[in-house]
TIMARDO-60144 format. One record per residue (C-alpha): residue number from 1; residue in three letters; x, y, z. Coordinates in Angstrom, 2 decimals. Layout:
N
ATOM     n   res        xx        yy        zz
ATOM   NUM   ALA         X         Y         Z
...
END
This chain:
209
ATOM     n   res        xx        yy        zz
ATOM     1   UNK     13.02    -16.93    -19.45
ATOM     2   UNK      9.52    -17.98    -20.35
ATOM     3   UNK      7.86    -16.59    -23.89
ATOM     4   UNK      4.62    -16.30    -23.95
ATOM     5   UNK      2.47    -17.17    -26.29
ATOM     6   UNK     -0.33    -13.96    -28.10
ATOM     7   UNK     -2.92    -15.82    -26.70
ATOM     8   UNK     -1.40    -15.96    -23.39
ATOM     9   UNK     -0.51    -12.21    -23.48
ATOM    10   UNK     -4.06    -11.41    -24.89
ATOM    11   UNK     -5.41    -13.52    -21.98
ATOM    12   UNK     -3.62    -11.38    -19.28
ATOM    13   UNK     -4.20     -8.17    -20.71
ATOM    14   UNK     -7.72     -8.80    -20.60
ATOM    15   UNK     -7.85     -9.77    -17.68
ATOM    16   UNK     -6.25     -6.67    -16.47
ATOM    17   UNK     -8.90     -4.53    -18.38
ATOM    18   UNK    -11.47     -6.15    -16.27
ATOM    19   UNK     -9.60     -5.76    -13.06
ATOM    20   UNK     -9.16     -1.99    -13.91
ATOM    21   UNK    -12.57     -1.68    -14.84
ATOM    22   UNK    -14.12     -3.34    -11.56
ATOM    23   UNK    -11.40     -1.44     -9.62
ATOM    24   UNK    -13.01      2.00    -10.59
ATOM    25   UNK    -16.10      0.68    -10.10
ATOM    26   UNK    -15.56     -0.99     -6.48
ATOM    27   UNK    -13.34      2.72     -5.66
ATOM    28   UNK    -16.32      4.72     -6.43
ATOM    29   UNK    -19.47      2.64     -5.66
ATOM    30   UNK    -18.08      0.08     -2.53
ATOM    31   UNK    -17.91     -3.52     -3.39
ATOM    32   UNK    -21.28     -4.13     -2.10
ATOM    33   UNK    -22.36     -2.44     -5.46
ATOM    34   UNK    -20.07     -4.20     -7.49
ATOM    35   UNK    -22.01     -5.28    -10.55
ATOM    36   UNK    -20.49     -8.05    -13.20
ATOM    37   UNK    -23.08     -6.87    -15.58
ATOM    38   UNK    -21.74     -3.35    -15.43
ATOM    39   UNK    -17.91     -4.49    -15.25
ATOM    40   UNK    -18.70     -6.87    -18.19
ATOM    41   UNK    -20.37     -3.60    -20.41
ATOM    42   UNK    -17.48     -1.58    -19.04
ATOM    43   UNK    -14.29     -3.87    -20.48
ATOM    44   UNK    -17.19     -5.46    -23.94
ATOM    45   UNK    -18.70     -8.33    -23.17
ATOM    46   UNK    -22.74     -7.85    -23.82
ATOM    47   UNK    -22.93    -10.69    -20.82
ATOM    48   UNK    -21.01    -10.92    -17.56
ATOM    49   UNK    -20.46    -14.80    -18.63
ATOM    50   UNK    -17.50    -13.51    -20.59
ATOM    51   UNK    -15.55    -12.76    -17.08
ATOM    52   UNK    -16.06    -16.43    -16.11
ATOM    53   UNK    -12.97    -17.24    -18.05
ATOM    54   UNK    -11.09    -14.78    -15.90
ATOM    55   UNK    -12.36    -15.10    -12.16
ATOM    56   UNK    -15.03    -17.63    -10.28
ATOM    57   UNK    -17.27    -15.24     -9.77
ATOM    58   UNK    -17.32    -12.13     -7.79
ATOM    59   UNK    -15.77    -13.03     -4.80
ATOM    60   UNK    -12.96    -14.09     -6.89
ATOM    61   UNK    -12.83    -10.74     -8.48
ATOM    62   UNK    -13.22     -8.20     -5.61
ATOM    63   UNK    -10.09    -10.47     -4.40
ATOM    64   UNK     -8.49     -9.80     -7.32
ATOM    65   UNK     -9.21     -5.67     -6.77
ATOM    66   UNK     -8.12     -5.56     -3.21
ATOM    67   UNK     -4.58     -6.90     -4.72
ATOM    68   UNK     -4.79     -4.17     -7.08
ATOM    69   UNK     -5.06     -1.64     -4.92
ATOM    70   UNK     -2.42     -3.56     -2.46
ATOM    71   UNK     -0.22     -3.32     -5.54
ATOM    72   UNK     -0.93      0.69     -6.57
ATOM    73   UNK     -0.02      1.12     -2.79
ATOM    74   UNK      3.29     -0.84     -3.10
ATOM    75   UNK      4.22      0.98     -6.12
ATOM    76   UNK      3.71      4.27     -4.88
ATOM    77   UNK      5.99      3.79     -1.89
ATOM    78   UNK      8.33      2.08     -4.16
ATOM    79   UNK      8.75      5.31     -6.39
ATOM    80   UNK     10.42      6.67     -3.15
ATOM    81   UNK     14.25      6.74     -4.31
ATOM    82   UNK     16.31      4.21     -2.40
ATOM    83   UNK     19.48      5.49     -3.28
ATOM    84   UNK     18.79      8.73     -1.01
ATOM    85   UNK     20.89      8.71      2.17
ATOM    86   UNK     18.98      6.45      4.53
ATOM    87   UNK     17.97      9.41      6.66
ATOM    88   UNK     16.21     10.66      3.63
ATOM    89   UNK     14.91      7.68      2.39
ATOM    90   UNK     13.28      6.74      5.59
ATOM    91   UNK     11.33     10.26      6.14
ATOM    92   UNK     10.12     10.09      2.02
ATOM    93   UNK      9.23      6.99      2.65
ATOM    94   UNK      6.84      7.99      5.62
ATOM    95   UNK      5.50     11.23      3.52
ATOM    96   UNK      4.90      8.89      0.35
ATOM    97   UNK      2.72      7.15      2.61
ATOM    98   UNK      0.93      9.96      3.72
ATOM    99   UNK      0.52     11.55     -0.24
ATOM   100   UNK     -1.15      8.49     -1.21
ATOM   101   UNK     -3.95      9.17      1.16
ATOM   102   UNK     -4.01     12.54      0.02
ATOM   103   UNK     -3.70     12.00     -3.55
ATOM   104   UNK     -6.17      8.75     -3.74
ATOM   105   UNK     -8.48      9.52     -0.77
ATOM   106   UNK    -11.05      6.49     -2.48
ATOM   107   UNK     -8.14      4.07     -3.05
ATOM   108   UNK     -7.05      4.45      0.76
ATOM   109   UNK     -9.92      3.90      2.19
ATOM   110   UNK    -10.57      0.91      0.32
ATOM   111   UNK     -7.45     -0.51      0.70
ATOM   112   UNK     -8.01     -0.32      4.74
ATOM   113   UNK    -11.80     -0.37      5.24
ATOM   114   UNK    -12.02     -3.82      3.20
ATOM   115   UNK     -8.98     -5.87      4.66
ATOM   116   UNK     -7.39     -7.06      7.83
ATOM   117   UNK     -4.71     -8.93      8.46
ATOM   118   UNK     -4.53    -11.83     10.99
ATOM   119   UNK     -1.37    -12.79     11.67
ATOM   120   UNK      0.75    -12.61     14.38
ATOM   121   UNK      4.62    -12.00     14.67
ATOM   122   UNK      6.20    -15.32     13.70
ATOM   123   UNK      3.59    -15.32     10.25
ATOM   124   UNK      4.36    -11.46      9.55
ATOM   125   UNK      8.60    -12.31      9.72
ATOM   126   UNK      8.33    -15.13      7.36
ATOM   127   UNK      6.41    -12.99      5.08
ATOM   128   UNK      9.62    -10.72      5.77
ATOM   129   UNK     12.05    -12.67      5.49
ATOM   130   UNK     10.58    -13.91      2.19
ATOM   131   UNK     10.92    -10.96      0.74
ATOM   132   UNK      7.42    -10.51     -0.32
ATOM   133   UNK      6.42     -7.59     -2.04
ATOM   134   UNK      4.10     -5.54      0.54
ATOM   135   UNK      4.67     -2.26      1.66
ATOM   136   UNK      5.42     -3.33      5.55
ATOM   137   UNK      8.53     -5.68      4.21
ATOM   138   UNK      9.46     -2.61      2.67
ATOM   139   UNK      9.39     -0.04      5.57
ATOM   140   UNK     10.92     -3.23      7.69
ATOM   141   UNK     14.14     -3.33      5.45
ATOM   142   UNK     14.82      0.46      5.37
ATOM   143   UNK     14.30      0.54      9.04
ATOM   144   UNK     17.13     -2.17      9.06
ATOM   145   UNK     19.00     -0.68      6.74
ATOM   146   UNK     19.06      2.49      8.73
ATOM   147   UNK     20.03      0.23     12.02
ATOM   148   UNK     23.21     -1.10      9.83
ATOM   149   UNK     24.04      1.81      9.68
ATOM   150   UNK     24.12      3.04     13.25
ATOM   151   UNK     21.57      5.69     12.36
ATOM   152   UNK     19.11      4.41     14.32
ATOM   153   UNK     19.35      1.81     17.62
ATOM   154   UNK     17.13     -0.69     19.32
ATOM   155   UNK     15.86      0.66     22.81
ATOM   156   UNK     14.27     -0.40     26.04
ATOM   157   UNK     14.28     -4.02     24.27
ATOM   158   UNK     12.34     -3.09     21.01
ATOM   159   UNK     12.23     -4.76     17.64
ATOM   160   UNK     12.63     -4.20     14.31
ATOM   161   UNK      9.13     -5.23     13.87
ATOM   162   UNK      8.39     -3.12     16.04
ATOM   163   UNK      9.52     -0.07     15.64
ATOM   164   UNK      8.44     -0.78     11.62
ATOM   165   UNK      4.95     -0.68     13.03
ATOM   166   UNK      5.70      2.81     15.06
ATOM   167   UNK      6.49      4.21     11.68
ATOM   168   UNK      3.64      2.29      9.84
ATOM   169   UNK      1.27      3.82     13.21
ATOM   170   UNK      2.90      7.55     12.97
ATOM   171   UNK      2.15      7.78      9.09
ATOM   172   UNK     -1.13      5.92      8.91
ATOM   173   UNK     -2.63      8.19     11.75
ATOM   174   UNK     -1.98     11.37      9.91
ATOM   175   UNK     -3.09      9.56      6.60
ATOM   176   UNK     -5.78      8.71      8.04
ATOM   177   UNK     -7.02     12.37     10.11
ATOM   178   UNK     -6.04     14.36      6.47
ATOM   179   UNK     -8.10     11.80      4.90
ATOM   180   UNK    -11.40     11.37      6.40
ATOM   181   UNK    -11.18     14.18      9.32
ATOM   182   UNK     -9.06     17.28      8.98
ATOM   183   UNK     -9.69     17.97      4.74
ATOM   184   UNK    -10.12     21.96      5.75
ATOM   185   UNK     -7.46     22.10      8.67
ATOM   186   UNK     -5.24     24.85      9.15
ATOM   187   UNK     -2.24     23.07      9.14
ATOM   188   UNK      0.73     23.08      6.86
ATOM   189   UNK      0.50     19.30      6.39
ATOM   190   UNK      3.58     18.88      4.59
ATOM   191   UNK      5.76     20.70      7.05
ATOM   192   UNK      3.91     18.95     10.09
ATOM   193   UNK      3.52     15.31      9.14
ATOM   194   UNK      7.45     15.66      8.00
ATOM   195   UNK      8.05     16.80     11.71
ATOM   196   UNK      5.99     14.23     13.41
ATOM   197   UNK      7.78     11.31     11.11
ATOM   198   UNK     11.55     13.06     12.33
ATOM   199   UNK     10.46     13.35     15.96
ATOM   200   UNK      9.45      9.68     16.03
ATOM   201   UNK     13.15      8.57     14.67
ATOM   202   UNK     14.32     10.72     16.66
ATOM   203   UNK     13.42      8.89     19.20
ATOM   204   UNK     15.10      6.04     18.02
ATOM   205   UNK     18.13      7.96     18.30
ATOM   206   UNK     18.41      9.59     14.63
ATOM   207   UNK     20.47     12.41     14.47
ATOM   208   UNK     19.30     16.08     14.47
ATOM   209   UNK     20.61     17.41     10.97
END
């Protein structure tokens, strides 16, 4: 296990004060509008040179704020409990996703307005199979984990990857509507988006109960 040294642990938390502070800023203002100057004020420094230490410029650090917000993302799914049955587990997991839109409207929009990701199959299953810490590889291994257990089974000749992207569709759409279309709708979100993600496993052959 590696010590660090105060410096080293001053250096990093630092570093995270600026990232906070140019994440609020970036949330609320668009990273077009991101200003070092204001980011430097924001975390101390009287200059923006200060941050130079930190990031190479401001490319470097709205790169560093889309991770953050990657990261928030992650961890919110993550809170889900995975010792739930996997029934469970797999419809939380699919309302989590939907709550964080609801809950951080700004932070969800970012998060998909300012990043797309080019890869195709073979790139996305090493990333899998890695075990990187994104929130598809972790819809990907409950939807496996629900397969090992015979609560779900592959049809007409579909994948894993697959049918993690059905779910990943399902809960982004609603996400997505409650987010930017429907904020007055008279609909008992709750009770309908937990529908919608039961009907689409259903589909995949989970159980009624």
């Amino acid at each position: 296990m590696t010590t660090l040294s105060r410096r080293e642990i001053r250096h990093a938390q630092t570093k995270q004060e600026i990232i906070n502070a140019a994440f609020e800023l970036v949330i609320t203002k668009g990273p077009d509008k991101l200003s070092l100057r204001e980011v430097a004020r924001n975390v101390g420094y009287k200059s923006p040179a200060g941050l130079y230490e930190y990031f190479d410029g401001k490319d470097g650090l709205i790169e560093a704020v889309c991770f953050e917000a990657d990261n928030r993302f992650l961890q919110h799914l993550s809170a889900v409990d995975n010792t739930l049955p996997t029934r469970d587990y797999l419809i939380e997991l699919g309302m989590a996703y939907i709550q964080f839109a609801r809950q951080h409207p700004e932070q969800f929009q970012f998060l998909f307005d300012n990043q797309t990701t080019q890869a195709d199959e073979k790139m996305m299953q090493e990333v899998i199979e890695s075990d990187t810490d994104n929130a598809f590889t972790l819809v990907y291994h409950a939807i496996e984990r629900a397969l090992d257990e015979k609560l779900l089974k592959l049809i007409d000749d579909i994948t894993v990857f697959e049918m993690t992207y059905c779910l990943w569709a399902i809960t982004h759409g609603c996400a997505t509507l409650q987010n930017r279309h429907l904020i007055e709708f008279p609909v008992d979100f709750e009770r309908v988006d937990r529908l919608a993600i039961i009907g689409l496993l259903r589909g995949f052959g989970l159980d009624r109960d």
